[in-house]
Structures are given as C-alpha cells and as structure tokens.
C-alpha positions as CSV (number, residue, x, y, z in Angstrom):
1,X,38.1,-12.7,-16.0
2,X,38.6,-14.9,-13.1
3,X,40.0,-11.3,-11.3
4,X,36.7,-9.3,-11.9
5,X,34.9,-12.1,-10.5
6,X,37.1,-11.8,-7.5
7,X,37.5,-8.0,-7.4
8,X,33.1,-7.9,-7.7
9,X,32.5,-10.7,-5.2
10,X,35.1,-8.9,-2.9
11,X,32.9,-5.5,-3.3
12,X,29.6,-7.1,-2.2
13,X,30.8,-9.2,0.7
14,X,32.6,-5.9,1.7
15,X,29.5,-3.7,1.2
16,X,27.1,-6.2,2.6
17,X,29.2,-6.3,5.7
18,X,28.7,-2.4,6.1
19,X,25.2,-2.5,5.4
20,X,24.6,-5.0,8.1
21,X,25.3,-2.4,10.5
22,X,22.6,-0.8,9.1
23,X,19.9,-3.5,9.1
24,X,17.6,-2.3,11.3
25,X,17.5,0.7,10.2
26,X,17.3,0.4,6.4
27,X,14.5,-2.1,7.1
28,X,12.9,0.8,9.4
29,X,13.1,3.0,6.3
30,X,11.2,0.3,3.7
31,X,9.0,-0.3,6.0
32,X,8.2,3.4,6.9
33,X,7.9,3.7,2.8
34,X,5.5,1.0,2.4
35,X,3.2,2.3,5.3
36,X,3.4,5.3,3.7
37,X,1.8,4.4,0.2
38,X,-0.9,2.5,1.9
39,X,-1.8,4.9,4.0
40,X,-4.2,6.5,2.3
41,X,-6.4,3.4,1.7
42,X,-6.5,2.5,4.8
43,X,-7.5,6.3,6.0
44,X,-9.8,6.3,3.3
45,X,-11.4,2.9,4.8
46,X,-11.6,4.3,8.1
47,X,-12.6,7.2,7.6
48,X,-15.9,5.4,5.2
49,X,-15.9,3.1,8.7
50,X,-16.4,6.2,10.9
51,X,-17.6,9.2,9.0
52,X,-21.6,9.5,10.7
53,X,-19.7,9.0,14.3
54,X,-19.2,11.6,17.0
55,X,-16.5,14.1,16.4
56,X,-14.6,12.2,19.7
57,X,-15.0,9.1,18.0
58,X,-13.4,10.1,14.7
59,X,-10.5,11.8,15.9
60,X,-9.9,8.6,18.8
61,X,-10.3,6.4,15.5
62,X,-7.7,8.8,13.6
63,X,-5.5,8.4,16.5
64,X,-5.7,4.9,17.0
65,X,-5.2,4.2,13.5
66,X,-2.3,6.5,12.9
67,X,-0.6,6.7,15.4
68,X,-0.1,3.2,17.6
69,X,-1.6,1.3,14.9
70,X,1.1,2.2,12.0
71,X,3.5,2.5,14.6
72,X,2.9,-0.5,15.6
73,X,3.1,-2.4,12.2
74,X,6.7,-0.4,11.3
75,X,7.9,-1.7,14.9
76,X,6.6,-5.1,15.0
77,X,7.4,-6.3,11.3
78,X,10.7,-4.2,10.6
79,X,12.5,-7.5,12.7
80,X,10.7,-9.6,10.1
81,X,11.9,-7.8,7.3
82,X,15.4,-8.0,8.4
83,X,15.5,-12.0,8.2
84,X,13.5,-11.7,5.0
85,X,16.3,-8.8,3.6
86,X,19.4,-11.5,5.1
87,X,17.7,-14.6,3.6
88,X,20.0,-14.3,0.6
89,X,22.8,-13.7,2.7
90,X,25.4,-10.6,3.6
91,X,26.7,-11.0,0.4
92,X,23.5,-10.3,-1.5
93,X,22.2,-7.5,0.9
94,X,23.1,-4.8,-1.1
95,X,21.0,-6.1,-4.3
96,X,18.7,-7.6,-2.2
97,X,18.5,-3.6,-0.9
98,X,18.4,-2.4,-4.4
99,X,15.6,-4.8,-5.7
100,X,13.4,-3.5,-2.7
101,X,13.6,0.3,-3.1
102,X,13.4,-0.8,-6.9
103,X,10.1,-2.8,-5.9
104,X,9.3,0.5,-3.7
105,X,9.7,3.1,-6.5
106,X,7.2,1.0,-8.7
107,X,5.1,0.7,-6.6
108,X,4.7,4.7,-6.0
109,X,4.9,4.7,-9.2
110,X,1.1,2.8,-10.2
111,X,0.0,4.6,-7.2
112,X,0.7,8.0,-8.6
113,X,3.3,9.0,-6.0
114,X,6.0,10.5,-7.4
C-alpha cells in the first residue's frame, strides 16, 4: 500500500512539474473558455445598451467590447488565475486542472453549449 502511495504521489509531483511549464498558457486557455460562455450575455447587454444608436456607434461599441475589452480581461486576469490554479500547490496542479475544465464543461453544459 505504502508503494502505491508513493508510486501516485511520485506521478503528480512529476506531472505538476510539467504542467508548470505550462501555466500561463493553460490559464490563457480557461480563461479564453470562460469569456467565451459569457460572451453572449454580455453582447446581448450591449447590444440592448446600443441598439437605437448610430450605425458608427454600434459597431465602435462592438469593437470596444470585443475586442480590447475581452482581450483585456483574458490578459489582465489569466496572472490571477495562475496564483489561484498554484494555491494548492505543484503537486495538486494537475487535479486542480482537472476540477476547472470539469467546472468549465458544466458550466457549458446549463448554458446549452455543447
């Protein structure tokens, strides 16, 4: 017993230490995935925000929106997310990993996504 325990925790401190390498771009990649299931709603408010403007105004709102300000949110708060994904430690990465695409899936899932 006391060799599977050693043989497992040996498999996620090695795994975790790969994924590190990875960090900022696995956190890139949820955060990418979360902007896009929200996107929508937040389209959907702007567009209810903007709809009896001028034609320039729209499509500078559309822009705006879209373009710097998801960008900007993926940018900014993918650094955050690393911290939050390393708060358990390298060891844990890889099921820390896990539960968020987990948490990701489901939540497509309510919203009708896949």
């Amino acid at each position: 017993m006391a060799d599977l325990l050693n043989i497992l925790n040996t498999l996620l401190i090695n795994v975790g230490q790969w994924l590190h390498s990875y960090l900022y771009n696995l956190s890139m990649l949820i955060m990418v995935c979360l902007v896009s299931l929200y996107a929508g709603d937040i389209i959907k408010l702007t567009k209810g925000l903007v709809v009896r403007r001028h034609f320039i105004v729209r499509v500078l709102c559309f822009v705006l929106i879209t373009a710097f300000g998801f960008g900007f949110v993926v940018v900014w708060l993918s650094p955050l997310l690393i911290k939050a994904l390393l708060f358990f430690g390298t060891k844990w990465l890889s099921v820390t990993l896990l539960a968020a695409f987990f948490i990701l899936g489901t939540i497509a899932d309510r919203k009708n996504q896949l």
